[in-house]
N, C-alpha and C positions, 0 to 999 in steps of 0.2 A: 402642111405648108402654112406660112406665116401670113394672113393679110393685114395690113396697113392702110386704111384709109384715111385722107390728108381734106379736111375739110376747111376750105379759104374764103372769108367774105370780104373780099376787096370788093370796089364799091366802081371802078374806075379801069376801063382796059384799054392800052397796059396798065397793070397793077403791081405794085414792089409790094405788094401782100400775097398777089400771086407766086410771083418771080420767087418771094422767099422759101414760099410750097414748095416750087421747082427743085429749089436746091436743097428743100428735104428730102423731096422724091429720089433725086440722087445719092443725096447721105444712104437713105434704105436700101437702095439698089446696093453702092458700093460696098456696104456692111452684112449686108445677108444678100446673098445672090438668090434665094430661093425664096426670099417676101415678094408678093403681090403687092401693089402700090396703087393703088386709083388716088386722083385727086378730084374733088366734088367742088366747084363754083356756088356759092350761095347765093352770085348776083344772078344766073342764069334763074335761078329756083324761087326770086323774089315774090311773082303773082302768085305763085304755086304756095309760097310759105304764108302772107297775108290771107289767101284764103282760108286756107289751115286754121291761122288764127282765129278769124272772122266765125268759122263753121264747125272745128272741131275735128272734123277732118279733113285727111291729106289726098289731094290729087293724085294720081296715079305715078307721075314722073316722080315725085315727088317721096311717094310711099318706098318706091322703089330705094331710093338716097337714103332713107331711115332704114330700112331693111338694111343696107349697106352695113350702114353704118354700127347696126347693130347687133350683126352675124362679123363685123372684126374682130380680130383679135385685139388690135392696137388702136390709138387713135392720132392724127394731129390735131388739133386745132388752132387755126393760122388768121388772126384780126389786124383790121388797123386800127388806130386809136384815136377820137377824135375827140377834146375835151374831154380827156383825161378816163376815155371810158371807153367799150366797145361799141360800133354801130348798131341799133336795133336790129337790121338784120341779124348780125350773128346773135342776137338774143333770143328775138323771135325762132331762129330756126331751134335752140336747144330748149325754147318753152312748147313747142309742139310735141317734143320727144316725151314718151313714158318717163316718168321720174325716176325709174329702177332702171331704165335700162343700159345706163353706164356702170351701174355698179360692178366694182374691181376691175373696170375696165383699164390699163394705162392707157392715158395722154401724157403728151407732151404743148406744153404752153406754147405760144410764140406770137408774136404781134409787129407792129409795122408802125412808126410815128414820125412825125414831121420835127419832132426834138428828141433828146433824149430824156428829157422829166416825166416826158408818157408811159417810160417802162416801169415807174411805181404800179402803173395800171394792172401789169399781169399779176400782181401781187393783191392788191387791193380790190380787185373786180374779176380777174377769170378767177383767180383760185378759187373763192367762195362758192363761185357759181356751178366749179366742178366738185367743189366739196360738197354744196348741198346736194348733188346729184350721184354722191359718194364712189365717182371717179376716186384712180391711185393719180394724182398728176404725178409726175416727175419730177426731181429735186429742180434739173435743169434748165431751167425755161429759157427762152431766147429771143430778144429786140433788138431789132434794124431800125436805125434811126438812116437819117441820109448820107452820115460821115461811112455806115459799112458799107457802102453802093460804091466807093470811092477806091479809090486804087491802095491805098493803106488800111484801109477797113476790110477790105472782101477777105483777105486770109483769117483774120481775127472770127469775123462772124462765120465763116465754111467753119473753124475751129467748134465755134460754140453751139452750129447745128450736129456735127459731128460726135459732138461729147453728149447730146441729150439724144439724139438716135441712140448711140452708143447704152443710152441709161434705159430706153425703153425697149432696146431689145434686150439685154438683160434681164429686165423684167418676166418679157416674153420667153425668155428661153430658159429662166430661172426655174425655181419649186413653185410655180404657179403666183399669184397675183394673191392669195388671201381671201375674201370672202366672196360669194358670186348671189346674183339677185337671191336664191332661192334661198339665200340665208334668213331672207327677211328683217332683218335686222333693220331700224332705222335710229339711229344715233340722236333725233332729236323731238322722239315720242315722248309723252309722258309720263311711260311705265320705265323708259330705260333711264328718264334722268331719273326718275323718285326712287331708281336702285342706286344708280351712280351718288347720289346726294340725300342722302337718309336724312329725316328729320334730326336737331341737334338736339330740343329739349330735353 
C-alpha cells in the first residue's frame, strides 16, 4: 500500500496553505483508492521544531512526524510564501531532518502566495533545498495565488493538483524512483566532482 504524507506550514488557521493540502489530500484519494494520506501541521509542531533546533534533538511528538515522514513512500510539501521565500518554519523543520533521508524520495512542490510573482519561489528556493537533500521533486509543481480561491480559478488549480499527483504517483507505481540513501552517493563531494571534472592541463 502506497502512503503519502502531505507536510503544510501555513502559519495562520484557516490556512489557504492548508486548504491547498486538503485538496491534495483529495487529488491522492481520488487517484489511487488504496494510498494512505496523513497530512502533518508544521504550525502545531512549532515549539517542538525550535527545540530541535536549539538541542539537536527531536521531542517525541515530533520524532514521531519525522518517522512519518520518512518510512513514506511519497512526499508533499505544501508552503506559503512570504517575501519571495518559504517561512522558517518550513525550513527549520527540513534542517532537523537527516540529510539522506529524502533521498529518491518523490515530492511534489506546492506553495501558497498573496501574488502571483511568489511562484518564482518554488523554483528558486524549494527546488534547491530538495535538490540538496537529493529528493526526485516532480516536473510539476503547483501555486495558488488568491485569483485560484476564486470561482474561475478553482478548476484551473484542482487541474494542476491533479496533473502533479498524477506525476508522483507514476513515479510511485513506476520502475522505482532511482537511487535510494544506501547508495551513498552525494553529488557534491569532492571526490565525485574531481571524477565529474578532471583536471584540463
Amino acid at each position: 500500500m502506497t502512503s503519502i504524507v502531505i507536510v503544510t506550514a501555513g502559519l495562520s488557521d484557516p490556512s489557504t496553505t492548508r486548504l491547498l493540502a486538503d485538496r491534495f489530500a483529495e487529488s491522492v484519494r481520488k487517484q489511487d483508492g488504496d494510498a494512505t494520506v496523513s497530512v502533518v501541521s508544521l504550525r502545531e509542531l512549532a515549539h517542538e521544531i525550535t527545540d530541535a533546533t536549539l538541542t539537536g534533538f527531536a521531542p517525541p511528538r515530533l520524532q514521531s512526524v519525522i518517522d512519518q515522514v520518512v518510512a513514506a513512500d511519497g512526499l508533499i510539501a505544501v508552503t506559503p510564501i512570504f517575501k519571495a521565500s518559504y517561512p522558517g518554519l518550513f525550513k527549520s523543520f527540513f534542517d532537523v531532518l537527516d540529510t539522506d533521508v529524502l533521498t529518491g524520495k518523490p515530492v511534489v512542490l506546492a506553495a501558497t502566495g498573496g501574488t502571483a510573482r511568489h511562484s518564482l519561489a518554488i523554483d528558486f528556493a524549494m527546488r534547491p533545498l530538495f535538490a540538496y537533500m537529493q529528493a526526485m521533486a516532480v516536473p510539476m509543481a503547483v501555486f495558488a495565488s488568491p485569483y485560484d480561491w476564486g470561482s474561475e480559478g478553482t478548476n484551473a488549480l484542482v487541474d494542476r493538483i491533479d496533473r502533479a499527483v498524477a506525476e508522483l504517483i507514476s513515479l510511485l507505481k513506476g520502475n522505482g524512483t532511482g537511487r535510494g540513501p544506501s547508495d551513498d552517493i552525494d553529488l557534491f563531494s569532492d571526490t565525485f566532482l574531481s571524477i565529474s571534472n578532471p583536471p584540463t592541463d
